[in-house]
N, C-alpha and C positions, 0 to 999 in steps of 0.2 A: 504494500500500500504506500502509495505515496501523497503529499501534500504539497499545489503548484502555489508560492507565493505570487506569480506576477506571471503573464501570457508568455505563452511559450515563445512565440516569435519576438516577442520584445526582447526577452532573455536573450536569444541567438542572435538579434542584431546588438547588443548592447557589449559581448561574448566575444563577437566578429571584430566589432568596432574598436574595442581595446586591446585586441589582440592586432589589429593593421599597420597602425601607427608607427609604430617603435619596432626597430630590428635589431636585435641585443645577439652579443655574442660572448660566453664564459669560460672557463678553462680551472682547472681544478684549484688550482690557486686562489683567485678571487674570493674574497669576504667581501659582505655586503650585511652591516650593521650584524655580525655574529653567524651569517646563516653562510654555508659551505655550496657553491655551487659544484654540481659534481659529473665532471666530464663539461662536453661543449654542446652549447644547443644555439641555434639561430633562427628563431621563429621565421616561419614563412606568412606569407599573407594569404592564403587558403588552407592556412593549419589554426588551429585553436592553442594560445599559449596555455599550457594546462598542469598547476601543483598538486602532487596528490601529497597531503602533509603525514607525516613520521603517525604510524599507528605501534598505540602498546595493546599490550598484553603479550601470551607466548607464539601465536603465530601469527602478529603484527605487521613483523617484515616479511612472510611469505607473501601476505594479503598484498601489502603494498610492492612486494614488486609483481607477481601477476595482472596487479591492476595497471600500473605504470606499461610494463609490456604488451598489455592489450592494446591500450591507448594507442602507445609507439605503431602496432601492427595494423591498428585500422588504419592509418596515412590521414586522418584528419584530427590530427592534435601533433604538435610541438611539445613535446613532453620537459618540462622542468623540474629535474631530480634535484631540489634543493634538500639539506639536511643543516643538523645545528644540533652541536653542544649543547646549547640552553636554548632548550621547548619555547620559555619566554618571550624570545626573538620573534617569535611567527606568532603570537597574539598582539592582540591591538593594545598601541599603549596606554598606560594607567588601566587597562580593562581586564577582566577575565573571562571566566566561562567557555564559548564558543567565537566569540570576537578572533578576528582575523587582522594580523599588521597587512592591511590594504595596501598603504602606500607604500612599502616595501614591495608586493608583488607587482603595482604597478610599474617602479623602477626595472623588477626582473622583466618585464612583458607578457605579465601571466595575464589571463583574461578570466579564468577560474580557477578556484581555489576546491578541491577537494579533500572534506575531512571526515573519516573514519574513526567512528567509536565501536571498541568491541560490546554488546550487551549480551545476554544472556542465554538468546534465540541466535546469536551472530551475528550482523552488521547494521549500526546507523547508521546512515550517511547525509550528508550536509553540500549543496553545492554552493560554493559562493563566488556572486558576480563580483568581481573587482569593481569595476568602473560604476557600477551602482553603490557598494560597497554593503551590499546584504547579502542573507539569503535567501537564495531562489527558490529552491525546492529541497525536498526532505524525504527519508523512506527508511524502510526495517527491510532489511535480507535475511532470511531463513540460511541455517548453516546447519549440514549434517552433523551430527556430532564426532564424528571420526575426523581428526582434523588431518588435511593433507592428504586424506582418499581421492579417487579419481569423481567422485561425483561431491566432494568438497571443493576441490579444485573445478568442477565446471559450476558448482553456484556461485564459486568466486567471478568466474566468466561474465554470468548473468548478470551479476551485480554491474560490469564493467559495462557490459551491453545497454542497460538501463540507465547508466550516469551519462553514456552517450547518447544516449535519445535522451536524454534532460537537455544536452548541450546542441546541439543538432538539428534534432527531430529526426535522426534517421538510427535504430536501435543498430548497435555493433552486430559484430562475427565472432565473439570469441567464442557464444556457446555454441557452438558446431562443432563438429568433428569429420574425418574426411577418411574412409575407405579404400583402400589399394589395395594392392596385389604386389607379394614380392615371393621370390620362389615359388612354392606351390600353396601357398596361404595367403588367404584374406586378411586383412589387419585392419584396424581402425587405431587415429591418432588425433590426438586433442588441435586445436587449431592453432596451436601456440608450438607443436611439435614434440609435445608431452603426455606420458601415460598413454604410452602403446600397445596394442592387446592382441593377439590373433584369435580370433570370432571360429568358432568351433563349429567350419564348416564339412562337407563333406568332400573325400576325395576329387581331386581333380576339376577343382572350383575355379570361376573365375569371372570376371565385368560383373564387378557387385553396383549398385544401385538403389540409394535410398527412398522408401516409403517418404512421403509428404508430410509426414508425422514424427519421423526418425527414427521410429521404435522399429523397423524393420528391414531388412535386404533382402533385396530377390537378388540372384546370382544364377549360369548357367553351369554346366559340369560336360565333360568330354569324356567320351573314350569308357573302359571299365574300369568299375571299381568295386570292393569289396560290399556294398552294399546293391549299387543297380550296375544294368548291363546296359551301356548305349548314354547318351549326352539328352536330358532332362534339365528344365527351369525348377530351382528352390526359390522357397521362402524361409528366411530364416527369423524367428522372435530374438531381439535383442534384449528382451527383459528375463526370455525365462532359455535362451539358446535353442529351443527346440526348432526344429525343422519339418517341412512337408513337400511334396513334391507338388508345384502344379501345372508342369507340364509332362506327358509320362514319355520316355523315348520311343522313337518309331525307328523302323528299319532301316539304315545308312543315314539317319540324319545326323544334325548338326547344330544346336541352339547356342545362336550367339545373343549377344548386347541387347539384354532385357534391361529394361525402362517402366516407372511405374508413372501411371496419366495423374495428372494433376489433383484429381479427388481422390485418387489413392483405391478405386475401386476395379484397374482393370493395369495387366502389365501387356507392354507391346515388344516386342522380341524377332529376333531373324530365326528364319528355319533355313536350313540348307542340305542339301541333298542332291542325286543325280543331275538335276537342272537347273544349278544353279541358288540361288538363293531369294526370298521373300518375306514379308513383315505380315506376325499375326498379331490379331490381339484377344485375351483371354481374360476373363473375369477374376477378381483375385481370392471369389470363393469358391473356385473350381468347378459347378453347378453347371455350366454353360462348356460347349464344345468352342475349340479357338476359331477366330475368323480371319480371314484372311482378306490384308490389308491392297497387298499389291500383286501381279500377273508379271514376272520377271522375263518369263519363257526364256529361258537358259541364262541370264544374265545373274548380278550378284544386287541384292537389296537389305542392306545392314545399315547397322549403327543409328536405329531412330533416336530422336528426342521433340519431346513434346513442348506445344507454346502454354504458355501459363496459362491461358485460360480453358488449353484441352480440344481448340478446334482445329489445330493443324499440326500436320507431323513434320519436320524435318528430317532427314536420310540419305546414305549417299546409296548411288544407281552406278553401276555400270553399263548402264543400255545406250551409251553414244560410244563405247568402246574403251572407256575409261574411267573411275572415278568421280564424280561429282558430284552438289548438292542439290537435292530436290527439297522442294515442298508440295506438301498435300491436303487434302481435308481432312481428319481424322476418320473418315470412314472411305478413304483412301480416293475419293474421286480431287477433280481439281489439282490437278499434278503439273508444276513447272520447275523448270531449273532455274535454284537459286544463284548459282557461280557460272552464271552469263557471260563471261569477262574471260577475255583472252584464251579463246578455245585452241587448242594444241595437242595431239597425240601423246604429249608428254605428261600432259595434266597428270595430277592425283590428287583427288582433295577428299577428306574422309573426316572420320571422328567430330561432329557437330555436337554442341551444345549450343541450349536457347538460353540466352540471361533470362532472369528474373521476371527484370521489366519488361521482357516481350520485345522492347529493340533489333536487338544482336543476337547472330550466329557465331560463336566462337569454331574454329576450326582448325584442322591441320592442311597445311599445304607444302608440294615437293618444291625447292626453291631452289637451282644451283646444287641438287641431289642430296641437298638436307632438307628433313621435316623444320616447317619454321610456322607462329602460332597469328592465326590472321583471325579478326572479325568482320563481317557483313551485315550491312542492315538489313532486316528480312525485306522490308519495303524496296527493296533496290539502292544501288548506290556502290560507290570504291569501297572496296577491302581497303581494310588498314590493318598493314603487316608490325607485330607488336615485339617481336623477337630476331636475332639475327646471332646469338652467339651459340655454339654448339648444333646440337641437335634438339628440337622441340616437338612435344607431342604431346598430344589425350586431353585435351583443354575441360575444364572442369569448371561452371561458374559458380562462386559463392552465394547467399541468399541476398547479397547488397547489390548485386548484378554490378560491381567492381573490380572483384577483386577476383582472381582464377587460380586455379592447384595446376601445376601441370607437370611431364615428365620433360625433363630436361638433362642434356651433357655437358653445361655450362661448367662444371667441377671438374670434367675428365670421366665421370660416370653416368649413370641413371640415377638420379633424384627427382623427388618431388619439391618442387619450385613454387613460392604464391608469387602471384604475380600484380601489381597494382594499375590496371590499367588507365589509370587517368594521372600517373605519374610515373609510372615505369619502372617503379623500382622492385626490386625481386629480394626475395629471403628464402634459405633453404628451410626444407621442412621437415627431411628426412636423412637419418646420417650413415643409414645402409645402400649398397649399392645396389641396383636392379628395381628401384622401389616403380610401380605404374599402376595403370588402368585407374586412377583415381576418380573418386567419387566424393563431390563436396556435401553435406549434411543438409535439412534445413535447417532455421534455429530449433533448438530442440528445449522441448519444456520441461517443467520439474517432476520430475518422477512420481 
């Protein structure tokens, strides 16, 4: 629960406005009236300058550097790791209680001030506008009791996600998590690159894919294995691990890159076999026999992904003799090519993801005989190529439709890479080699 002192878009332009102004730059050296600036920050003027102040208790400093590192990883905050000998420093003077030395952070270029009380359920939290010099808004986080668990650590997330939509209006990414594939296991990893797990799939798994809700993956299986004979669509529960099959194998087939639709009541998957390959779709209570999306007749029809609202598919075709992007109606009529642009026998363009907001197609394309990571308006219009070092592939979008996971050789191997598309910049995400097929979470709720 939270309580909004003042309209939210007042806050965020008031937030903006004092963070534009002034461009500071610090160095570990620097004191400033008692308080330790710590390392270097240069606010930008599309970043929010942002303190998150010293929390006690015993996992105080875990809380505030998760929080500070979220900040950092969303790309819209400037994060200012101030600290100080004497607490005193950072309240307002002659005051106590919750008072904030304002005029201090306005010297730093913070534009909010975050302060964390531990209580007894887990986290108060307090945002304060500098440049109005109150505060704004107020809320209670729930905390598991097990401190430093892997679902401690994503309500720590949450929390972060929430103070960002206090700031904003647009809530974070930290509480997701992101799905791959490395050897012959599935894994899932926190969005921060933390608390990694391998998901207790079945033999010879693979292109896992989140439910709408997160509590679930569908994934396909290949070849035999000690439980079924022939390549079968799972569903797997992430609350309780159990699994079910809901597609059953047929004879020479093949099930690839299952995708679940937008309400989460039906999955769309390739089949492939003697002639080539096709997109069904099957209901996710298994009640219903699968239907069949597209008429390939010998050609290859993989890799769907659906638009937010559920009406049309994206997919790549081989029916011009190579690679490309379609779109379609969800119930497969209405079929054109997306990747209109520069047709060429060399072409490859595969692997689609739809953003969020229904804008962009993220995709791969063969560029100078490396995969490199390009977007497309679905509406028409130039790709814009977002990658160019290494090898790039499997483009994943976040639930902010910003930010992307993707597989990358930028290191010399296979990692997974986030990628911030509206500034560029990249962080690794994964420290084993071989890591792909990745799968971005939605935001995911409290258990």
């Amino acid at each position: 629960m939270t309580r909004s002192h003042s309209a939210r878009l007042l806050v965020v332009a008031s937030l903006v406005a004092a963070a534009t102004p002034t461009r500071a730059r610090a160095q570990d050296t620097t004191f400033v009236r008692g308080i330790t600036l710590v390392g270097n920050y240069d606010p930008l003027r599309d970043k929010v300058g942002i303190v998150v102040l010293p929390i006690s208790g015993a996992f105080g400093d875990s809380v505030r550097t998760i929080i500070q590192r979220d900040f950092d990883f969303s790309d819209r905050f400037s994060v200012i790791p101030v600290d100080s000998a004497d607490p005193s420093a950072l309240r307002a003077q002659g005051g106590a209680g919750s008072g904030v030395n304002y005029p201090l952070f306005t010297r730093l270029a913070a534009a909010a001030v975050v302060q964390i009380t531990p209580v007894a359920t887990g986290l108060h939290v307090a945002l304060h506008d500098v440049a109005s010099a109150r505060v704004v808004n107020v809320g209670d986080f729930a905390l598991p009791a097990a401190a430093l668990s892997r679902d401690w650590r994503m309500a720590v997330h949450r929390t972060s996600d929430e103070i960002e939509r206090w700031v904003t209006g647009q809530r974070g990414i930290a509480g997701t998590r992101i799905a791959y594939m490395r050897g012959q296991s599935i894994r899932i990893i926190d969005s921060d690159g933390a608390d990694e797990i391998t998901v207790p799939t079945e033999e010879n798994g693979g292109s896992p894919a989140w439910n709408p809700s997160g509590t679930m993956l569908a994934y396909t299986t290949y070849g035999v294995s000690s439980t079924n004979v022939g390549s079968h669509v799972v569903l797997i529960d992430l609350s309780t691990g159990r699994s079910r099959t809901l597609v059953h194998p047929g004879r020479n087939t093949l099930f690839l890159t299952p995708v679940f639709s937008p309400d989460g009541n039906s999955v769309i998957y390739s089949r492939e076999g003697e002639n080539g390959s096709d997109l069904f779709s099957v209901n996710v209570s298994g009640t219903e026999p699968p239907h069949q999306l597209t008429a390939g007749r010998g050609t290859v029809n993989t890799n769907p992904t659906m638009s937010p609202d559920g009406r049309r598919v994206a997919f790549v075709s081989g029916r011009l003799g190579r690679p490309e992007l379609y779109i379609m109606d969800s119930d497969g009529t209405n079929l054109n090519v997306l990747t209109d642009y520069d047709f060429s026998e060399k072409n490859y363009r595969s692997d689609p993801d739809w953003s969020p907001d229904g804008r962009l197609v993220a995709y791969q394309e063969r560029i100078n005989d490396r995969f490199q990571i390009r977007t497309i308006p679905v509406k028409g219009g130039t790709p814009k190529q977002l990658t160019n070092i290494g090898e790039n592939e499997q483009p994943s979008w976040a639930p902010d439709a910003r930010h992307l996971v993707l597989t990358s050789t930028r290191s010399g191997v296979r990692q997974l890479w986030v990628l911030d598309t509206e500034s560029s910049r990249f962080r690794q995400l994964t420290k084993s080699a071989g890591s792909r097929l990745s799968s971005w979470s939605p935001r995911l709720a409290q258990p």
